[in-house]
PyMOL commands that place a pseudoatom at each C-alpha (Angstrom):
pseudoatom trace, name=CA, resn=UNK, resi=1, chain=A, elem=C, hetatm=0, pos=[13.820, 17.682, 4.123]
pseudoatom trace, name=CA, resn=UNK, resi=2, chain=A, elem=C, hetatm=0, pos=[13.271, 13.914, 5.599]
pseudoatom trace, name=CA, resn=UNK, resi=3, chain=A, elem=C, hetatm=0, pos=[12.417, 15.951, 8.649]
pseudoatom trace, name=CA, resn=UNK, resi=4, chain=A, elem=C, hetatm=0, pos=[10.231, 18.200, 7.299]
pseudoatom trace, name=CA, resn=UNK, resi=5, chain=A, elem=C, hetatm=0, pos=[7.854, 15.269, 5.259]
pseudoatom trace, name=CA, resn=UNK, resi=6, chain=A, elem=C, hetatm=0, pos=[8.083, 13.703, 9.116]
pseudoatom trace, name=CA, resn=UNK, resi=7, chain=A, elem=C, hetatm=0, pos=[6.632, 16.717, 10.653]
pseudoatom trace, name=CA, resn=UNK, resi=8, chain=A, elem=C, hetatm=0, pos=[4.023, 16.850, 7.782]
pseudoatom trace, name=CA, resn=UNK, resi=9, chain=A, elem=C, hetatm=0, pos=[3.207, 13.418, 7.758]
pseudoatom trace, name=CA, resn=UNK, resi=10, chain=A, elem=C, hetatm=0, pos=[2.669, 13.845, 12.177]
pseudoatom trace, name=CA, resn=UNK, resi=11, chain=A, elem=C, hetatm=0, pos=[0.661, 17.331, 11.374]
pseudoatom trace, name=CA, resn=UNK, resi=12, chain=A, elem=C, hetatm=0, pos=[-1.497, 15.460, 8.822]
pseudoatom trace, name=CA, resn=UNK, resi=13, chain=A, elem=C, hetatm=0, pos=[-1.867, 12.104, 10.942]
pseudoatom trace, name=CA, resn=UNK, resi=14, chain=A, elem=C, hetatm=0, pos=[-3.376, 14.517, 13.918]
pseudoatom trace, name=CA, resn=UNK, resi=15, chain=A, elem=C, hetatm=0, pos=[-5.382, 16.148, 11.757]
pseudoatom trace, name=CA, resn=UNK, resi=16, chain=A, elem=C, hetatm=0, pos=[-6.810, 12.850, 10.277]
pseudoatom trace, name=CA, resn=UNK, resi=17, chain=A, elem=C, hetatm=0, pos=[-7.515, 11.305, 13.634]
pseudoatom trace, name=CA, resn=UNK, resi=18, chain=A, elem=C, hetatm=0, pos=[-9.219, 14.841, 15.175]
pseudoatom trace, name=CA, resn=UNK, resi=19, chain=A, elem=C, hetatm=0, pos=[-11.573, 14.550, 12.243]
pseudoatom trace, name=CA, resn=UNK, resi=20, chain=A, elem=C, hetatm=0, pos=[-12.752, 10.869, 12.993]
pseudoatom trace, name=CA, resn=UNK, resi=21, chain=A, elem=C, hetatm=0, pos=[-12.452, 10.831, 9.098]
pseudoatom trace, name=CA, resn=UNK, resi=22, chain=A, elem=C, hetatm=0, pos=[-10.621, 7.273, 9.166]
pseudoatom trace, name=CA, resn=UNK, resi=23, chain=A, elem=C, hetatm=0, pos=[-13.138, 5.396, 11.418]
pseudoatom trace, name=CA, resn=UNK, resi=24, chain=A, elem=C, hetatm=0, pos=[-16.218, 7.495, 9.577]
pseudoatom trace, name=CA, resn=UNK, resi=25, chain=A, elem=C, hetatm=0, pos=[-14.397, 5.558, 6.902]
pseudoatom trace, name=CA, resn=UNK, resi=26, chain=A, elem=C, hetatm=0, pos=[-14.026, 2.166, 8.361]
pseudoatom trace, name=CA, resn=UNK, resi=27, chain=A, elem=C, hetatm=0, pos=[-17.589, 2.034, 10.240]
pseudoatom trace, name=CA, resn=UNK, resi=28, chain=A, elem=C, hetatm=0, pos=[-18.787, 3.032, 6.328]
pseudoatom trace, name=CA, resn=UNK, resi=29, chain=A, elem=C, hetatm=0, pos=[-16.495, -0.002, 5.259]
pseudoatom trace, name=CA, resn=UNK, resi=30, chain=A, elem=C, hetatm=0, pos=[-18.140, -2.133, 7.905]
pseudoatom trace, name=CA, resn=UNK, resi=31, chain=A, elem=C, hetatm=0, pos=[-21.388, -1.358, 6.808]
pseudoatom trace, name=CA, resn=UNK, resi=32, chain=A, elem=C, hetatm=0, pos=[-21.712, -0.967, 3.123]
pseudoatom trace, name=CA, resn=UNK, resi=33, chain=A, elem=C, hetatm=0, pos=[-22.022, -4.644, 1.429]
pseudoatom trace, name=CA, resn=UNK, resi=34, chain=A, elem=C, hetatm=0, pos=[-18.420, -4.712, 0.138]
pseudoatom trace, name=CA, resn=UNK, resi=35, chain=A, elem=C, hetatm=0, pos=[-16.301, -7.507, 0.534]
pseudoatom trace, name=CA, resn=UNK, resi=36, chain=A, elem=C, hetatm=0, pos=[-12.653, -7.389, 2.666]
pseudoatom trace, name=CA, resn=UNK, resi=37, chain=A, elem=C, hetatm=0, pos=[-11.001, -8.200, -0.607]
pseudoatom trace, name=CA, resn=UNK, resi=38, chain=A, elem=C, hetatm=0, pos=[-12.249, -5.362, -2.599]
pseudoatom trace, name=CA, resn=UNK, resi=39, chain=A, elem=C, hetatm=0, pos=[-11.980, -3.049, -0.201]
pseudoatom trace, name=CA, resn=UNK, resi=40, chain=A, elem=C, hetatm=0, pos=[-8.153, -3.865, -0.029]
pseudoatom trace, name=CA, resn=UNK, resi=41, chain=A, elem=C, hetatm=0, pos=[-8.107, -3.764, -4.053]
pseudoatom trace, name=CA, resn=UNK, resi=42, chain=A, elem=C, hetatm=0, pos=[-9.395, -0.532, -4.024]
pseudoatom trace, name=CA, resn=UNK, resi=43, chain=A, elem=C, hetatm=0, pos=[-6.621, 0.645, -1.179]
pseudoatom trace, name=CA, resn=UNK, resi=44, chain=A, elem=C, hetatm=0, pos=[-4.001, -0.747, -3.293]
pseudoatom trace, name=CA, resn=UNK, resi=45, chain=A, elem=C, hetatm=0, pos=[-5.650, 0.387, -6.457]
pseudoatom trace, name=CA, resn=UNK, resi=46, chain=A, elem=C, hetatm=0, pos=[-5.205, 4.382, -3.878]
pseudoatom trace, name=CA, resn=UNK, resi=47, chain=A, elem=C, hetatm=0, pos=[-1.139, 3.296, -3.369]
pseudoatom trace, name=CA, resn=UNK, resi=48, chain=A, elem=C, hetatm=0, pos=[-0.574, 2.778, -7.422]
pseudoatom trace, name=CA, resn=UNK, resi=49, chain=A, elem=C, hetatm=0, pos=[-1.886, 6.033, -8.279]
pseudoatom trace, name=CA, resn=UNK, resi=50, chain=A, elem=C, hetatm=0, pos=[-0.646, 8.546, -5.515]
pseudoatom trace, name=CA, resn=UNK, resi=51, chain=A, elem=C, hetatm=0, pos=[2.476, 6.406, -6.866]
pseudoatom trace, name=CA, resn=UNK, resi=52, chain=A, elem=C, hetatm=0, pos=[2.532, 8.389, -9.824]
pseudoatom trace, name=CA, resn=UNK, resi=53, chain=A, elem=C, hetatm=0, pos=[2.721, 11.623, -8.326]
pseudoatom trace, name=CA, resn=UNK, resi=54, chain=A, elem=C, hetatm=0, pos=[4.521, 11.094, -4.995]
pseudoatom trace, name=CA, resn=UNK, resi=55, chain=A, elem=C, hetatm=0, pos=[7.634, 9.861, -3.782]
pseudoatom trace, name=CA, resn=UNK, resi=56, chain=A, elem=C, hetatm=0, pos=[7.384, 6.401, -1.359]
pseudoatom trace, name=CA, resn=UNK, resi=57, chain=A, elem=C, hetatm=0, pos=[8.582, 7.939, 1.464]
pseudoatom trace, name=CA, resn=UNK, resi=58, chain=A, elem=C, hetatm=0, pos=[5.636, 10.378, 2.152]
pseudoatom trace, name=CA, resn=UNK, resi=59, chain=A, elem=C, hetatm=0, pos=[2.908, 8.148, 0.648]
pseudoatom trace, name=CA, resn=UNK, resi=60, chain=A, elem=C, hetatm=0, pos=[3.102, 5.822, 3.330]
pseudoatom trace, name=CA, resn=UNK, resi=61, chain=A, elem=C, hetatm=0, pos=[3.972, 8.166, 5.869]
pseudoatom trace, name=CA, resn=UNK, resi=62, chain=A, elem=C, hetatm=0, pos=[0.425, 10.109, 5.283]
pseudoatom trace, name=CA, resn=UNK, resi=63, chain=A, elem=C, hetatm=0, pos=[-1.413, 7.931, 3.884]
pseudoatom trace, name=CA, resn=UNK, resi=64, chain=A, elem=C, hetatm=0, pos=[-1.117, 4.778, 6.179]
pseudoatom trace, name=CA, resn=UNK, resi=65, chain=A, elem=C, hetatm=0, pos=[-2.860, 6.019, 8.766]
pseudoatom trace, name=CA, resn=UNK, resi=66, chain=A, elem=C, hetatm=0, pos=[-5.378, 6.723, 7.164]
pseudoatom trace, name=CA, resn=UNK, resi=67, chain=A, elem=C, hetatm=0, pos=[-6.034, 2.995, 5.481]
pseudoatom trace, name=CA, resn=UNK, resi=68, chain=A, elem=C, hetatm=0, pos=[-4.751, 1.118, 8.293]
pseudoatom trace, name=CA, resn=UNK, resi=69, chain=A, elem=C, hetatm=0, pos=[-7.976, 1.613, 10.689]
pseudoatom trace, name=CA, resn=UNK, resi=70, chain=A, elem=C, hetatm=0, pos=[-9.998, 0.686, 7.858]
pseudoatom trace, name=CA, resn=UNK, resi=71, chain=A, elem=C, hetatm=0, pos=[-8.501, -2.893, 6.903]
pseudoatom trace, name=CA, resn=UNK, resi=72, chain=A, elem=C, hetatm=0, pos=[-7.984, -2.975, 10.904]
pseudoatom trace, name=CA, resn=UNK, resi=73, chain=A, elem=C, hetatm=0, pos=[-11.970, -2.764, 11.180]
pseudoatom trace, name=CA, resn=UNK, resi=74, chain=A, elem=C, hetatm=0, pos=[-12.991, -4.768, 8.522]
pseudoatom trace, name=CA, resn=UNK, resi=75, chain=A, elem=C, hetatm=0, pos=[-10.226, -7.774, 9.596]
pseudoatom trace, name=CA, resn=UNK, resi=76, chain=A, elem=C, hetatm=0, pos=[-12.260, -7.643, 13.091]
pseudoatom trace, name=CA, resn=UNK, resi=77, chain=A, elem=C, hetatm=0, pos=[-11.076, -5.383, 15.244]
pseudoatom trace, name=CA, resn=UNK, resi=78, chain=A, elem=C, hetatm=0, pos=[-7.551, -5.636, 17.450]
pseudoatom trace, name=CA, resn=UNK, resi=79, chain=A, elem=C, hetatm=0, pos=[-9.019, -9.072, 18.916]
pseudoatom trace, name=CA, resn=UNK, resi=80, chain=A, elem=C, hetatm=0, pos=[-9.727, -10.741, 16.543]
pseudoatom trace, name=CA, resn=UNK, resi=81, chain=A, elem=C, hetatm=0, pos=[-8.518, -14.910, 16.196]
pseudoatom trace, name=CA, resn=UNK, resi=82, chain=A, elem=C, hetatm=0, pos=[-6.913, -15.629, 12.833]
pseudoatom trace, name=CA, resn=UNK, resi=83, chain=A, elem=C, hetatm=0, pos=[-10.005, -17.977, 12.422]
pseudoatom trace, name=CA, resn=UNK, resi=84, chain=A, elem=C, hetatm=0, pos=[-12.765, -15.377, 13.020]
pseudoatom trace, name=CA, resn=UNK, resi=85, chain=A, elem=C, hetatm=0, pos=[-10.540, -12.653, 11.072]
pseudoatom trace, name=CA, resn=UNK, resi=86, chain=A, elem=C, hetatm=0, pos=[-12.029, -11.415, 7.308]
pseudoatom trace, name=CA, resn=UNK, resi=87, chain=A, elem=C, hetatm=0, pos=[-8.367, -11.815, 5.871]
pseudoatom trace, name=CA, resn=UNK, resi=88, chain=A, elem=C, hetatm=0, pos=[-7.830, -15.148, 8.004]
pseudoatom trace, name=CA, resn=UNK, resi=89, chain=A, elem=C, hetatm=0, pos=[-4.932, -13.691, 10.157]
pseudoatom trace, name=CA, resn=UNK, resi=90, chain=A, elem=C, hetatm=0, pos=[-4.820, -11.839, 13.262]
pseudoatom trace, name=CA, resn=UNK, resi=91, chain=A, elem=C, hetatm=0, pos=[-3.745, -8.498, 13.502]
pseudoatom trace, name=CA, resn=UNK, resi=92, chain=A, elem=C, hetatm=0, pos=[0.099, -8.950, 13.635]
pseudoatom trace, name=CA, resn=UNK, resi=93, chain=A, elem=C, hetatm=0, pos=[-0.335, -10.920, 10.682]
pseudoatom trace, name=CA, resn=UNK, resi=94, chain=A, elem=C, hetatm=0, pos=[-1.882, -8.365, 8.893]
pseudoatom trace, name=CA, resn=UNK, resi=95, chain=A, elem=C, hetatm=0, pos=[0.292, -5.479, 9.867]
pseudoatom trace, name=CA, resn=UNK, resi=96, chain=A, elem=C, hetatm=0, pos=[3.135, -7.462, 8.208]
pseudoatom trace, name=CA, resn=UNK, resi=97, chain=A, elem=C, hetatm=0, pos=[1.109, -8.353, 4.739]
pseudoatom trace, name=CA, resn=UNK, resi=98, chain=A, elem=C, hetatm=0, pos=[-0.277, -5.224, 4.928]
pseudoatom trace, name=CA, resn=UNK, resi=99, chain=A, elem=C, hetatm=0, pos=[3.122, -3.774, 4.853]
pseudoatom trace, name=CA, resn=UNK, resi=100, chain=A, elem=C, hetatm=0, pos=[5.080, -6.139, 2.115]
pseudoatom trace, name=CA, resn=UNK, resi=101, chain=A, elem=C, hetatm=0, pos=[1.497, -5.201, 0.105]
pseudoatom trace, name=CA, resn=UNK, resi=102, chain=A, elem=C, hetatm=0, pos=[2.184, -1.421, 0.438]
pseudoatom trace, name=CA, resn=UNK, resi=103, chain=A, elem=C, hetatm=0, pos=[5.962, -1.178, -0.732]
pseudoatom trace, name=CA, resn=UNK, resi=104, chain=A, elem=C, hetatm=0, pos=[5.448, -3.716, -3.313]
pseudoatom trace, name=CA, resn=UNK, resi=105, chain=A, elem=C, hetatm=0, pos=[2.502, -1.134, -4.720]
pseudoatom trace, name=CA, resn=UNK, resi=106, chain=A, elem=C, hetatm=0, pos=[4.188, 2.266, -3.691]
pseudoatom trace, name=CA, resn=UNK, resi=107, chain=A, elem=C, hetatm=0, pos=[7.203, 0.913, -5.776]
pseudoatom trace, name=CA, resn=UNK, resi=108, chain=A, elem=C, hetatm=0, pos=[4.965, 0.121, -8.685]
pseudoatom trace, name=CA, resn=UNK, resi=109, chain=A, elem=C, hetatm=0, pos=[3.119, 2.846, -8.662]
pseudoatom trace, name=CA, resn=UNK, resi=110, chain=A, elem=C, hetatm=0, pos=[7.083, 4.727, -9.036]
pseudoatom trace, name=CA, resn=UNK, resi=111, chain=A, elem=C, hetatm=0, pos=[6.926, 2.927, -12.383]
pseudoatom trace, name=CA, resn=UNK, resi=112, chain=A, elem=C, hetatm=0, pos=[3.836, 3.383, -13.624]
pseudoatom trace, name=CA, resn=UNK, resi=113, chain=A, elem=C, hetatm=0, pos=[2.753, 5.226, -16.625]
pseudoatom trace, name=CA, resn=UNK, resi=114, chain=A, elem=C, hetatm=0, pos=[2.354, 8.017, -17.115]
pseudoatom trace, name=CA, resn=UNK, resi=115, chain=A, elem=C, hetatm=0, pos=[3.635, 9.949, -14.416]
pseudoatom trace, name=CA, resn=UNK, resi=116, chain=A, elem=C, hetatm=0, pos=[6.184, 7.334, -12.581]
pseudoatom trace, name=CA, resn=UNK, resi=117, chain=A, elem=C, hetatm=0, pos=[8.608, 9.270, -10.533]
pseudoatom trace, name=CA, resn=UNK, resi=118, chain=A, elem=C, hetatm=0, pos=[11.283, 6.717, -11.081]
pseudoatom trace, name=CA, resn=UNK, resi=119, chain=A, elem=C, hetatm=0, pos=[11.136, 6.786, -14.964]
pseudoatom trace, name=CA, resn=UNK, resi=120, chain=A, elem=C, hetatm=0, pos=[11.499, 10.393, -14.745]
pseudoatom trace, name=CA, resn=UNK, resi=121, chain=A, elem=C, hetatm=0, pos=[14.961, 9.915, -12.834]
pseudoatom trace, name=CA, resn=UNK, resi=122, chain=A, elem=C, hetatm=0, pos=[16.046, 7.082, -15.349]
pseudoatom trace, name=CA, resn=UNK, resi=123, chain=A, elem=C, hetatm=0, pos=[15.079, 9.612, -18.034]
pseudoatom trace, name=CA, resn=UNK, resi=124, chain=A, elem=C, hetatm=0, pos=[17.388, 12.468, -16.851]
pseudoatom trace, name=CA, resn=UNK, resi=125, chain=A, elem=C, hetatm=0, pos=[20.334, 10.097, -16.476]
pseudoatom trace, name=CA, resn=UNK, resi=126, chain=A, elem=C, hetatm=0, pos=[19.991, 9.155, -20.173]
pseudoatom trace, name=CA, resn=UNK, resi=127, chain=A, elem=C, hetatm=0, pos=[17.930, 12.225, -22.093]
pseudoatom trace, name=CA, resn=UNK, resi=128, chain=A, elem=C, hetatm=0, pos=[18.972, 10.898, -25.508]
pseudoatom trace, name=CA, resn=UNK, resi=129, chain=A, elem=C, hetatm=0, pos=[16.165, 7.968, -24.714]
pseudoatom trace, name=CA, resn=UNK, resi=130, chain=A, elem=C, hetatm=0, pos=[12.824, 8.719, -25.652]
pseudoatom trace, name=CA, resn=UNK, resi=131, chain=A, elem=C, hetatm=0, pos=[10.649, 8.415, -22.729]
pseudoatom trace, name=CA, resn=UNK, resi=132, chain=A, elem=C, hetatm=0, pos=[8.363, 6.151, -24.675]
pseudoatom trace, name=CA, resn=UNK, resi=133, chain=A, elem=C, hetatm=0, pos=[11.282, 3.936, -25.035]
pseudoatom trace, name=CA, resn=UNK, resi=134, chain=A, elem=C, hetatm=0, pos=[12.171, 3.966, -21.088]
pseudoatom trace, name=CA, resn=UNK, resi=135, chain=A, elem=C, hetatm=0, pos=[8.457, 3.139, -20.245]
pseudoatom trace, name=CA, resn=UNK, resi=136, chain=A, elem=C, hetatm=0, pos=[8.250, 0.339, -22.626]
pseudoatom trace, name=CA, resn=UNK, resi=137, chain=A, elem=C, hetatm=0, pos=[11.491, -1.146, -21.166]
pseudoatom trace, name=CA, resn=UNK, resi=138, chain=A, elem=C, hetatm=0, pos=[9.700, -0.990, -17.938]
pseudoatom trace, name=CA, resn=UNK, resi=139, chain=A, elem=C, hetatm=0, pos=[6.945, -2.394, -18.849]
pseudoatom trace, name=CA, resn=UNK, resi=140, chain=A, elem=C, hetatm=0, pos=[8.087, -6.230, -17.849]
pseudoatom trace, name=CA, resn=UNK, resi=141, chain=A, elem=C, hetatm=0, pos=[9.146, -4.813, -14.395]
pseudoatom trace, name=CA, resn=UNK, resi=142, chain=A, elem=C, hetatm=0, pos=[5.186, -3.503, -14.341]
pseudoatom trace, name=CA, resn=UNK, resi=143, chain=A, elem=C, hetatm=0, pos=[4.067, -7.491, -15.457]
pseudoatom trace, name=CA, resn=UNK, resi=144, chain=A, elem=C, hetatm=0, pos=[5.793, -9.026, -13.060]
pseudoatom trace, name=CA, resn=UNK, resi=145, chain=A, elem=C, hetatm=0, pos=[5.329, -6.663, -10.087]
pseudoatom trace, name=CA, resn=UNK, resi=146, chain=A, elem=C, hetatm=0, pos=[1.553, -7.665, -10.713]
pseudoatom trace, name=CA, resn=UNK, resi=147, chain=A, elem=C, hetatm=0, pos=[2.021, -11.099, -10.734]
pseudoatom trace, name=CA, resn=UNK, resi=148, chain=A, elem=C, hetatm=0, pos=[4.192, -10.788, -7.726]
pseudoatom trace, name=CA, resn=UNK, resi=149, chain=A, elem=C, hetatm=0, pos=[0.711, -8.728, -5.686]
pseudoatom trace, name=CA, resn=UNK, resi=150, chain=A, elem=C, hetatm=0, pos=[-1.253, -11.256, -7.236]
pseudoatom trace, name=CA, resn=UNK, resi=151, chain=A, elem=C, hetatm=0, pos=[0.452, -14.298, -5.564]
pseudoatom trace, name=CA, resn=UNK, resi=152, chain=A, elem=C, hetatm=0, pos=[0.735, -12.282, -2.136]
pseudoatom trace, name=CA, resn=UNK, resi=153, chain=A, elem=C, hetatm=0, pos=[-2.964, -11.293, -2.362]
pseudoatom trace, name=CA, resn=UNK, resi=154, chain=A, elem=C, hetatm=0, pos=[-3.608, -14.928, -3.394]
pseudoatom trace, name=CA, resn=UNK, resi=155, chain=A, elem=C, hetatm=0, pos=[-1.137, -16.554, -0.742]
pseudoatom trace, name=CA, resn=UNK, resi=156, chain=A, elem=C, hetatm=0, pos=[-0.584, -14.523, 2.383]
pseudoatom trace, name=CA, resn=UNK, resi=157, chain=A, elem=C, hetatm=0, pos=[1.965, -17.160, 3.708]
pseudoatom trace, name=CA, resn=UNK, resi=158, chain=A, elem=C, hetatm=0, pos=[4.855, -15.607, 0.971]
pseudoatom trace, name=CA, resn=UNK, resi=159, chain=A, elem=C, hetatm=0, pos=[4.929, -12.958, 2.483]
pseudoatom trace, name=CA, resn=UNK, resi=160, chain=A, elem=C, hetatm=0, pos=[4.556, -14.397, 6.473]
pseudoatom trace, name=CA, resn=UNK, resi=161, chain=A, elem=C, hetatm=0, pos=[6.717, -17.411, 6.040]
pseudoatom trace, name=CA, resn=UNK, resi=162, chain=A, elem=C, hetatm=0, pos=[9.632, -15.364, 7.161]
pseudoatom trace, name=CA, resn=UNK, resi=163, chain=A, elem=C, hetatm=0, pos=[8.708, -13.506, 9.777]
pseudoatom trace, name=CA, resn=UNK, resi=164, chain=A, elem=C, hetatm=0, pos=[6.701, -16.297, 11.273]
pseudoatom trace, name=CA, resn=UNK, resi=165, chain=A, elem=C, hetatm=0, pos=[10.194, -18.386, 11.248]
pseudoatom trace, name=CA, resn=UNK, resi=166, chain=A, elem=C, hetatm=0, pos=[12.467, -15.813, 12.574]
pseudoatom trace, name=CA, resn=UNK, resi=167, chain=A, elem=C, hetatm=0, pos=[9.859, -15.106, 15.555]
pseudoatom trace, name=CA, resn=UNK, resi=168, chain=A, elem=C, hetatm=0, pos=[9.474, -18.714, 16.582]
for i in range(1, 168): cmd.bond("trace and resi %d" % i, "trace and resi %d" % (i + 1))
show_as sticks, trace
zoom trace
């Protein structure tokens, strides 16, 4: 099966970069008056909801490469100094937030109502709980997940702090 969503995920990857729909998408990103930020909200905002209906595996295995050309574009391009970058990092920097940002949201979006994946599981282990029940004893998970985006979106360094130690 793993191979299979692979295969899919290649088959779907070619297909996306034949069409030229990903840097269509990023040239529109570049040139419509939105602001790095937002336009990262609103991939995020993409992760939470295919969350509900996919499993984490395949969401970022198809739909990565289709957002990463986009942020890549709007940061400035391969390049690109930390100092002249739109997130402030260059582009090994932002492959690595990027990334913590993605699992952090693909996890959330496992959890979120009203089609999380993960509750679903939890709720066939147990199906004497109510589902309502289950969701509301996730919700705290769901607070604090968004507090935890918040302070990465807020302050990249939590999440580059490590990496930048362990390669230096």
């Amino acid at each position: 099966m793993i191979a299979f969503v692979l295969f899919g995920a290649e088959v779907l990857k070619g297909f996306f970069s034949r069409s030229g729909l990903p840097i269509a998408l990023s040239e529109w990103a570049m040139v419509a008056d939105i602001s790095p930020l937002t336009v990262l909200l609103l991939v995020l905002l993409a992760f939470v909801v295919l969350g509900c209906f996919m499993d984490s595996f395949s969401m970022i295995l198809v739909v990565t490469p289709f957002f990463w050309p986009v942020l890549a574009a709007i940061n400035g391009g391969e390049w690109v100094s930390a100092d002249a970058a739109a997130f402030g990092m260059d582009i090994d920097g932002l492959k690595i937030w990027f990334g913590v940002l993605c699992l952090i949201v693909v996890e959330l979006g496992l959890i979120t109502p009203p089609v999380g994946l993960n509750v679903f599981v939890i709720s066939a282990i147990d199906r004497s709980i109510p589902m309502r029940d289950i969701f509301r004893g996730v919700s705290p998970f769901l607070a604090v997940e968004l507090v935890r985006i918040a302070l990465i979106l807020i302050f990249p360094a939590l999440a580059l702090w490590l990496p930048a130690t362990l390669s230096g």
